[in-house]
C-alpha positions as CSV (number, residue, x, y, z in Angstrom):
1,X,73.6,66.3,130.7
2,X,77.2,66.6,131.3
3,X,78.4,70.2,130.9
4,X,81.3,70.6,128.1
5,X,82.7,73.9,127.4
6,X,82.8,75.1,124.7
7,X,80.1,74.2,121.7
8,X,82.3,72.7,119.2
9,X,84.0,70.8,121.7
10,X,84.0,67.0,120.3
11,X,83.2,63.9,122.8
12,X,86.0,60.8,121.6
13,X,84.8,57.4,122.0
14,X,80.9,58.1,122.7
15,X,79.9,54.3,121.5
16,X,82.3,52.7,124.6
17,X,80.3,54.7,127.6
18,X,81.8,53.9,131.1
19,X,79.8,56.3,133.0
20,X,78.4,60.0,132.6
21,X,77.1,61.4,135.3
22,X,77.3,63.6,138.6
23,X,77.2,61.1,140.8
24,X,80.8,61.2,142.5
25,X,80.0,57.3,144.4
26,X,78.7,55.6,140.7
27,X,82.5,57.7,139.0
28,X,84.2,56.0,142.0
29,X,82.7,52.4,141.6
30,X,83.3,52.5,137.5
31,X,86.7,54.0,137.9
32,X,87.4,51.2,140.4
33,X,85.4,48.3,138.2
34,X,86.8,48.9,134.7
35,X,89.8,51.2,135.0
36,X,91.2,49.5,138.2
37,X,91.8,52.5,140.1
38,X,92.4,52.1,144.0
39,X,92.0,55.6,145.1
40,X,89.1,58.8,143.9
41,X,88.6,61.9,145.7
42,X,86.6,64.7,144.2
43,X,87.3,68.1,144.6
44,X,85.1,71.6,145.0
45,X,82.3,72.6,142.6
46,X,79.9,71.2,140.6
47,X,81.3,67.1,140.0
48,X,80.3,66.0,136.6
49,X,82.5,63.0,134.8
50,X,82.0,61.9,131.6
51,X,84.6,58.7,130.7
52,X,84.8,56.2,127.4
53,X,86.9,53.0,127.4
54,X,87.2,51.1,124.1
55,X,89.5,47.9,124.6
56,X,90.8,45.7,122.2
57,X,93.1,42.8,122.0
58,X,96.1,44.7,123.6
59,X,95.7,48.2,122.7
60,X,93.1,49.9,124.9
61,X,92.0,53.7,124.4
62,X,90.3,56.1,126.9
63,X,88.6,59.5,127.0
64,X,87.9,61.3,130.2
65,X,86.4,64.3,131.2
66,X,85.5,66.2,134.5
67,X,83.6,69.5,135.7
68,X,85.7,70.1,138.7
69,X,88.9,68.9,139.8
70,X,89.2,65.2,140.9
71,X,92.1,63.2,142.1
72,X,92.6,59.4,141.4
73,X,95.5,57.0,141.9
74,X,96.3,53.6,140.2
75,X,98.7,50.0,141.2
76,X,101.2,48.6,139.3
77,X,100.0,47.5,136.3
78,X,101.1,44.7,133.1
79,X,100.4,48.0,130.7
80,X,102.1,51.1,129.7
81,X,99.9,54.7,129.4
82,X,100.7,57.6,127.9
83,X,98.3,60.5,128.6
84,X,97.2,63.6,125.7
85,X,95.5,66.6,127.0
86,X,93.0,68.1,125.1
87,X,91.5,70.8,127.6
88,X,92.4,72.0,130.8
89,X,95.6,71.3,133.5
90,X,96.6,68.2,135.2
91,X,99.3,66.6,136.5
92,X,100.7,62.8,136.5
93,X,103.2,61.3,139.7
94,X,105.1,57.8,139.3
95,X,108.1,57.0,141.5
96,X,110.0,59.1,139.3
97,X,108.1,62.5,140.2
98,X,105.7,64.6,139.4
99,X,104.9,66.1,135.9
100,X,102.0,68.3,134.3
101,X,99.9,66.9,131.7
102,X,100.6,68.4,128.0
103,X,100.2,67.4,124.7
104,X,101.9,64.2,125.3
105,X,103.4,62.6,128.6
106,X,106.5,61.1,128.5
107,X,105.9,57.1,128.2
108,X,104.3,56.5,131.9
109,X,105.2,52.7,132.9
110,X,102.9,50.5,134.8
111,X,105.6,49.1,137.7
112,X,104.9,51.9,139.7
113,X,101.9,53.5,141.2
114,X,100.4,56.4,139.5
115,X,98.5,59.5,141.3
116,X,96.6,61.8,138.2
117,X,95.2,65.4,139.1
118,X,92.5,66.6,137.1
119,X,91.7,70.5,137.4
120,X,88.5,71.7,136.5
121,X,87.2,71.1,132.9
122,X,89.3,68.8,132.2
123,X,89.6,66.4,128.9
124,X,92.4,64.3,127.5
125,X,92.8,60.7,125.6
126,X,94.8,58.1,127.7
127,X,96.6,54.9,125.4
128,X,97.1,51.8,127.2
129,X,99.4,49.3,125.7
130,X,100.1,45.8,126.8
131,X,103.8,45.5,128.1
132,X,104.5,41.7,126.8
133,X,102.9,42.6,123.7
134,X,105.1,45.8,122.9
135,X,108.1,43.3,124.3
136,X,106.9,40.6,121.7
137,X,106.8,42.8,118.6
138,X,110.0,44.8,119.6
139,X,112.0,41.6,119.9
140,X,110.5,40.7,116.6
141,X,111.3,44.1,114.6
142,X,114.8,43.4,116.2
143,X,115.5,39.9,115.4
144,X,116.9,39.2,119.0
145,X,115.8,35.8,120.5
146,X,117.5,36.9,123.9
147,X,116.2,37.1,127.0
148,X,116.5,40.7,127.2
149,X,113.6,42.8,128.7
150,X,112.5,45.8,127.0
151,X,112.8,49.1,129.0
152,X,110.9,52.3,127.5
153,X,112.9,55.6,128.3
154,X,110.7,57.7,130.5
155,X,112.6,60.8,129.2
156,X,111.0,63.0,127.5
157,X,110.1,61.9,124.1
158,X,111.2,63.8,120.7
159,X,108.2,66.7,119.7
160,X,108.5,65.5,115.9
161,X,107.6,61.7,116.6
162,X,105.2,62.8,118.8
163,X,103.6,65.4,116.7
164,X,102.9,62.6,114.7
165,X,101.7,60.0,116.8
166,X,99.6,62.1,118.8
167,X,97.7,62.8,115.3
168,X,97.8,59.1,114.8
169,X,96.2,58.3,118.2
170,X,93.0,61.1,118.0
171,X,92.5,59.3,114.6
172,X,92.5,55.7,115.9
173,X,90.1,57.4,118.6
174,X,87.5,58.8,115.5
175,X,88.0,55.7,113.5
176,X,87.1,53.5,116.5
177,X,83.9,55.5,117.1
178,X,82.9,55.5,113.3
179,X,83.7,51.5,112.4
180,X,84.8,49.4,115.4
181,X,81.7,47.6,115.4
182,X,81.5,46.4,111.6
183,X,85.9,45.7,112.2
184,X,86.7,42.4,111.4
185,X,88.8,40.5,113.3
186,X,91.5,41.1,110.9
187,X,91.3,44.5,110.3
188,X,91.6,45.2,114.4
189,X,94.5,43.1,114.5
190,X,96.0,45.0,112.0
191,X,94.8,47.9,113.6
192,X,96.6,47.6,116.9
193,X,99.4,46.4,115.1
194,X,100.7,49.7,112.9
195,X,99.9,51.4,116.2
196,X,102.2,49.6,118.2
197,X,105.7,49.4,115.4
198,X,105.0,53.4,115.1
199,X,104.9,53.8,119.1
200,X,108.0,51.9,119.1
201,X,109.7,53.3,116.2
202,X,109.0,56.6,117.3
203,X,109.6,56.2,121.3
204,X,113.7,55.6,122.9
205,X,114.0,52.3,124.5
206,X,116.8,50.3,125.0
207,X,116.5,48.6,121.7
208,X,116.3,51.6,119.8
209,X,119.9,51.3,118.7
210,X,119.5,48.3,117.2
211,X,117.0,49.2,115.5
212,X,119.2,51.9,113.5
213,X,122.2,49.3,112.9
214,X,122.1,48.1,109.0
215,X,121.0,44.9,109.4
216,X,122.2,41.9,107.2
217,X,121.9,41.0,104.0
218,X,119.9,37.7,102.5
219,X,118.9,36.9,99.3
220,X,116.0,37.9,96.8
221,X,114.4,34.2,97.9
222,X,114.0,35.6,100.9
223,X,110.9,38.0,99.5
224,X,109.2,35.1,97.1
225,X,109.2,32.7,100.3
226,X,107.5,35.1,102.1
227,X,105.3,36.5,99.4
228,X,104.0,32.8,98.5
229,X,103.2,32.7,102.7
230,X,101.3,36.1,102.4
231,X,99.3,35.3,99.5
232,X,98.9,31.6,101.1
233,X,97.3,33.4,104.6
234,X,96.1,36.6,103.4
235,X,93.5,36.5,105.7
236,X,95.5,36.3,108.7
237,X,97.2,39.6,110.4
238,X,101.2,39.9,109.7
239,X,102.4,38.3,112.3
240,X,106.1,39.6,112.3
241,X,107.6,36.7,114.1
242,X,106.0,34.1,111.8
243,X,106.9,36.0,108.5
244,X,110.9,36.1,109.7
245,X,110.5,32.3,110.4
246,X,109.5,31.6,107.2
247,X,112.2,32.7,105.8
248,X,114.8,32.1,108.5
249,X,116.1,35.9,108.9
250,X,115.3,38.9,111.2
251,X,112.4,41.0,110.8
252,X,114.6,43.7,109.8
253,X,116.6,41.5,107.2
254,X,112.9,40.8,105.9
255,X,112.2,44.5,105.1
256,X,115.6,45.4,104.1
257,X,115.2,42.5,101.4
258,X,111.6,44.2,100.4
259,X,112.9,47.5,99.8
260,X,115.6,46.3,98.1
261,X,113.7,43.9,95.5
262,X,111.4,47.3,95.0
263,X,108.4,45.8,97.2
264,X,108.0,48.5,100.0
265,X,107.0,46.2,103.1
266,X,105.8,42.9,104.0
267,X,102.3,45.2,104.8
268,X,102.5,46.4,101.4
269,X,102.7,43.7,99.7
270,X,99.6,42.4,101.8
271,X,97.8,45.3,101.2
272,X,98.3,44.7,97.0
273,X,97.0,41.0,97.9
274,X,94.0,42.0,100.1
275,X,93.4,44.7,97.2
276,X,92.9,42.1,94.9
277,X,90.7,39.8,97.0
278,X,88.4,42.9,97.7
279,X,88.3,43.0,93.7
280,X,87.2,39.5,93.3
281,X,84.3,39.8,96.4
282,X,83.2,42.8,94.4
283,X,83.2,41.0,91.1
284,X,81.5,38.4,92.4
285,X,78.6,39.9,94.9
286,X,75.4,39.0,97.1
287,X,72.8,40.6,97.9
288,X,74.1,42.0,100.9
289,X,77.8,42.8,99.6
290,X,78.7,46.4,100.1
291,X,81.7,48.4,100.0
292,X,82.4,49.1,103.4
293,X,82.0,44.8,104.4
294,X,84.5,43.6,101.6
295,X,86.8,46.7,102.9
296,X,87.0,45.2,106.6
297,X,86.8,41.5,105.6
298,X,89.9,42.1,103.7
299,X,91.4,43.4,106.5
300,X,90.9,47.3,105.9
301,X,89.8,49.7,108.5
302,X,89.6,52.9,106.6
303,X,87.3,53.2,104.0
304,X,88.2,56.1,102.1
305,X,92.0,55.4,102.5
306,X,90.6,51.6,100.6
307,X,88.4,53.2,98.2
308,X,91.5,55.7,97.4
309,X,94.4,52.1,97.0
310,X,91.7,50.3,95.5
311,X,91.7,53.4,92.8
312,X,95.2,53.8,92.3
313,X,95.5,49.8,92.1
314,X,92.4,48.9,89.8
315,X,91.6,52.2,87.9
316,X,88.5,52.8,89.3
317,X,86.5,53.2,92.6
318,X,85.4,49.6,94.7
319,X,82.2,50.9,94.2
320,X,82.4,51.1,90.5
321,X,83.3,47.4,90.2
322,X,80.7,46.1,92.6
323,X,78.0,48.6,90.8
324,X,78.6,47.3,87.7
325,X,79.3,43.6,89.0
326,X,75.7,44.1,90.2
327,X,74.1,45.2,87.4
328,X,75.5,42.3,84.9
329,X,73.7,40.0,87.6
């Protein structure tokens, strides 16, 4: 078994295994395979490597870990990455330079190649992003319709955001390994998109000051047209394009109108509409209904964060309702 220092050391991602092993050729041919690396060379002492990958639809996230120091390189890429150290040193070189490996890497772009040096006992989660996709829901949050590319600073980024999103990244990582499989497909398009808006609210780019300009006005029709959409497709993700088309306005127009007619977000107001579908599944069970399905079908990937909503919006627990739905049966 891999060696990991340390005995309450905790392994991220253990139900997407890559490889795990001390076989430095086998670490070489799955770094290659599913990572797309084009360069590995393995350093003195004991090798040992112990790598997770789980992918999604644009979002990916990795763990890595190795015994003794190991050096691999990347090619361009259609992805961004941005690395978080958990144990030990390494170091990260673009065409910008060379930087060490902390808490949180500045935002690491994929149109240049990419060297990583691992020391020895090394461990850290690694976020991929899809560029396009980032692009897509930028332009969206920003109302533009231009041509204009995004371009992620590569500066260092602020230590309260990332504070933050660091802590929101290890808990995407623990929820992945706990529910993933029973996700619908709802609830992981939601997932990847909250992760994406906070990495771009909370990362510089060269939107970012557009995205702290008051944006326009519009009218309270603005938030029934959109509400009747939501509860219309409330099995669908938000897409943030489609719900600004609906009503003709930029994305940020839509959620300036929310907060404004007291109705938080768009996702808010989903969530209160998903929250009562949940209820009526419940209400109305099968023998194989539990909790934890009508909480993903309806687009939830946290079940004590639904069980907690679901309280606060219908007085008791989900598990109340379907417990006593059950019983009447």
């Amino acid at each position: 078994m891999l060696r990991l220092p340390g005995s309450k050391d905790v392994i991220y991602l253990d139900k997407y295994e890559v490889v795990h092993s001390r076989d430095s050729e086998l670490a070489r041919d799955r770094l290659f395979s599913v990572y797309g690396a084009d360069g590995f060379d393995k350093g003195r002492g004991n090798f040992g490597i112990r790598a997770n990958y789980a992918g999604m639809t644009v979002v990916g996230l990795g763990f890595c870990c190795y015994d003794s120091p190991v050096s691999v390189s990347f090619p361009e890429a259609n992805f961004i990455r941005q690395f978080f150290s958990i144990q030990g040193r390494a170091s990260f070189t673009t065409s910008r330079g060379s930087s060490p490996i902390g808490a949180w890497t500045p935002i690491v772009p994929g149109h240049s190649r990419l060297q990583l040096e691992f020391g020895e006992d090394y461990r850290q989660l690694v976020l991929r992003i899809d560029t396009l996709a980032l692009e897509r829901t930028m332009k969206a949050l920003a109302g533009d319709a231009s041509d204009r590319r995004l371009e992620l600073s590569e500066s260092d980024p602020d230590p309260s955001s990332m504070a933050l999103f660091r802590r929101q990244v290890f808990h995407l990582a623990e929820e992945l390994e706990t529910f993933a499989d029973q996700y619908s497909p709802l609830a992981r398009a939601e997932l990847e998109r909250n992760l994406i808006v906070r990495f771009l609210l909370g990362h510089e780019h060269n939107f970012s000051d557009l995205l702290r300009r008051e944006p326009r006005s519009a009218g309270h029709s603005v938030v029934a047209r959109i509400e009747a959409f939501i509860e219309a497709n409330w099995s669908r993700p938000i897409d943030l394009d489609e719900i600004a088309g609906v009503a003709n306005v930029g994305v940020r127009t839509v959620f300036r109108e929310f907060a404004r007619a007291g109705k938080g977000s768009p996702a808010q107001f989903a969530k209160r509409v998903r929250l009562q579908r949940a209820a009526e599944f419940l209400r109305s069970p099968i023998d194989t209904t539990t909790v934890t399905g009508v909480a993903f079908r309806c687009g939830f990937h946290n079940v004590g964060r639904f069980a907690a909503d679901y309280l606060r919006l219908h007085g008791e627990l989900p598990s109340e309702t379907l417990k006593r739905a059950s019983s009447a049966l």
